[in-house]
C-alpha positions in Angstrom: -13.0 43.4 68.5 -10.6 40.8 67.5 -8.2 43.1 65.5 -7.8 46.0 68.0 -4.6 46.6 68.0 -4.3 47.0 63.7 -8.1 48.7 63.7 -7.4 51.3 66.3 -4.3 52.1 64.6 -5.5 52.6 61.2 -8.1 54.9 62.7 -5.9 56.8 64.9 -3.0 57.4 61.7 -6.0 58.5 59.4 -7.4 61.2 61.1 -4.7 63.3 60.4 -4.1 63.5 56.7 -7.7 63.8 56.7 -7.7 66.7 59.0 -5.1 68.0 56.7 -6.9 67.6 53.5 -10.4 69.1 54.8 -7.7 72.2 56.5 -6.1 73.0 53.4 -8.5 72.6 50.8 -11.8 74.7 52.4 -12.2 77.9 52.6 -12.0 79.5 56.3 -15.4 80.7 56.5 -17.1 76.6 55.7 -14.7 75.6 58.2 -15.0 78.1 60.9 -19.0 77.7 60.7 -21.2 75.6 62.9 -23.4 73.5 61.6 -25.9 75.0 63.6 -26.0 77.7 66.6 -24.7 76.3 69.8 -23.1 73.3 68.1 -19.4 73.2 66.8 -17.9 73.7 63.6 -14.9 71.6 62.5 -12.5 74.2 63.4 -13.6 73.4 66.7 -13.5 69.7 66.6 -10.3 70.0 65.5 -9.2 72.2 68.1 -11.0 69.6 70.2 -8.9 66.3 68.8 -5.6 68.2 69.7 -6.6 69.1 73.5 -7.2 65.0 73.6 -4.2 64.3 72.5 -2.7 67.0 74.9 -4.3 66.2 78.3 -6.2 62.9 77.9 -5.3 59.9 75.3 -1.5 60.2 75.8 -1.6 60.6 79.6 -4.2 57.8 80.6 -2.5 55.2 78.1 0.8 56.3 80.7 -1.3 56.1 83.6 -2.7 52.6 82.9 1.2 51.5 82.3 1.6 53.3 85.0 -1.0 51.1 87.1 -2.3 54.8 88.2 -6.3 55.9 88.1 -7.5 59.1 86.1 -9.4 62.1 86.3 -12.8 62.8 84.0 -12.1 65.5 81.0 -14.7 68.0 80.9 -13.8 69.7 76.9 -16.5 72.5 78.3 -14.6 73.9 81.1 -10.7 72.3 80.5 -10.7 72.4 76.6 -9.6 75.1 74.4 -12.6 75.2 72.0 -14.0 77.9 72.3 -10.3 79.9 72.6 -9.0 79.3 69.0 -8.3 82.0 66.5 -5.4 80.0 64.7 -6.0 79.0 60.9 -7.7 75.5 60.3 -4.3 74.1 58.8 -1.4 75.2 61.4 -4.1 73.2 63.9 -3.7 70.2 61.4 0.0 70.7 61.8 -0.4 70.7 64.9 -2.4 67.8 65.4 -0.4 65.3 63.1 2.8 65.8 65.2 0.9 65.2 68.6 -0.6 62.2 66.6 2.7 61.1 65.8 4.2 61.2 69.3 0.9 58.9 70.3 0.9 56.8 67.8 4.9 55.9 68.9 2.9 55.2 72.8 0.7 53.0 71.0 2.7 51.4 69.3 4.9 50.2 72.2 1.4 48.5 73.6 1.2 44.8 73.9 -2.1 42.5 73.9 -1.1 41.5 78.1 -1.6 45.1 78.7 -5.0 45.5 77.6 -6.9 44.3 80.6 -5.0 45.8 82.7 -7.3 48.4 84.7 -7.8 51.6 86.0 -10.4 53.7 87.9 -11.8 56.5 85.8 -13.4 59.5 87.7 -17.1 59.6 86.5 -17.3 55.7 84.6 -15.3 53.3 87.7 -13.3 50.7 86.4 -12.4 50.6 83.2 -9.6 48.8 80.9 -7.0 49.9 78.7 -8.9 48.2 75.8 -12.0 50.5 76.6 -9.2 52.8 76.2 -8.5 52.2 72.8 -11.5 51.4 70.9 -12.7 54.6 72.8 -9.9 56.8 71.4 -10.8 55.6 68.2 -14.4 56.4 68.2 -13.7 59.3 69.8 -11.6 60.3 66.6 -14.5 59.1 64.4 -17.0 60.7 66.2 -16.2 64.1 65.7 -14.8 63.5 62.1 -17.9 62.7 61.4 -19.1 65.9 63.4 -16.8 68.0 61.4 -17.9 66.9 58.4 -21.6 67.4 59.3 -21.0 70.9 60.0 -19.1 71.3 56.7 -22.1 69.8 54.7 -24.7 72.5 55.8 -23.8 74.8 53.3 -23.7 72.5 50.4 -26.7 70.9 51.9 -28.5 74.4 51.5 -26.8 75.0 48.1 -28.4 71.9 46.6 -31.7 73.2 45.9 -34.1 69.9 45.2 -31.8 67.8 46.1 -32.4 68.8 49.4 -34.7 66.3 50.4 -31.4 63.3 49.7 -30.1 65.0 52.9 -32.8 65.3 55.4 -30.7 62.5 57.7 -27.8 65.4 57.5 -29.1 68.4 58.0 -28.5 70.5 61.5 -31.1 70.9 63.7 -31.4 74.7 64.8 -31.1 75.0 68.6 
C-alpha cells in the first residue's frame, strides 16, 4: 500500500467512535449475544480490541523502535474475553483513550522505520509495516465480526427478507 501511513491511521482513529456509537445506542442484550454458540459477540470483540491495545500493538510498535523481537499473543489463554461483565460503553471509553495514547506512538512513526525488522514468535521475521497494515485489519476484522453478531437478530426478525442475508447469517457450531 502506497498510502500506509494516512490509511492505517484513518482506520485505527475510526474504530473508536464507531465502537462508541454501536455501545451506546444497542441495547445490552444485542450486544452481549453471540452470533452463534461458541463464537463471540461484540461485547467480546470489543473487550478483545482493548487487550490489543494493552499487551500487543503498543508494545511491538516500541519493541521494533526498540530493535527488540516479540512474543505470539494467544487472546484464548492471555486475553480477557471471556472475563468481562463491564457495560458495552465504559469498554468504549475505555478503548478510545488507549486508542488515543496509540495513535500519539503512531504518529511519531516515520516511512525509514518501516522496514525495520523483528522476529515474531510463531510467524519469523517480520516488519514494522506488516505491523501496521496488520493492526488495521485486525481492527477491521473484528468490526466487521461485531457487527455480524449484531445482525443475527435482525437477520431473524426480517421474515422473507431472509433469504437477502444468507452470506450473513451465523453458522451454528
Amino acid at each position: 500500500m502506497e498510502n500506509l501511513f494516512p490509511a492505517a491511521h484513518a482506520v485505527l482513529a475510526s474504530t473508536p467512535p464507531r465502537w462508541d456509537q454501536l455501545a451506546r445506542h444497542l441495547p445490552a442484550d444485542v450486544f452481549s449475544r453471540p452470533a452463534a454458540p461458541g463464537q463471540w459477540s461484540a461485547l467480546n470483540c470489543l473487550q478483545h480490541l482493548i487487550d490489543a491495545e494493552r499487551f500487543v500493538f503498543p508494545l511491538r510498535v516500541r519493541a521494533f523502535l526498540a530493535g527488540r523481537d516479540f512474543d505470539a499473543f494467544d487472546p484464548d489463554s492471555q486475553g480477557t474475553v471471556s472475563q468481562t461483565s463491564r457495560l458495552a460503553i465504559e469498554l468504549a471509553a475505555e478503548f478510545a483513550t488507549l486508542r488515543a495514547s496509540s495513535l500519539t506512538l503512531f504518529d511519531s512513526l516515520k516511512p525509514a522505520d518501516l522496514p525495520r525488522q523483528a522476529i515474531h514468535a510463531e510467524l519469523g521475521p517480520v516488519t514494522l509495516s506488516h505491523l501496521l497494515h496488520e493492526w488495521a485489519g485486525h481492527d477491521l476484522m473484528h468490526t466487521v465480526q461485531a457487527e455480524r453478531a449484531l445482525m443475527q437478530p435482525f437477520i431473524e426478525g426480517c421474515g422473507p427478507w431472509q433469504s437477502y442475508f444468507a452470506d450473513h447469517v451465523a453458522q451454528h457450531a
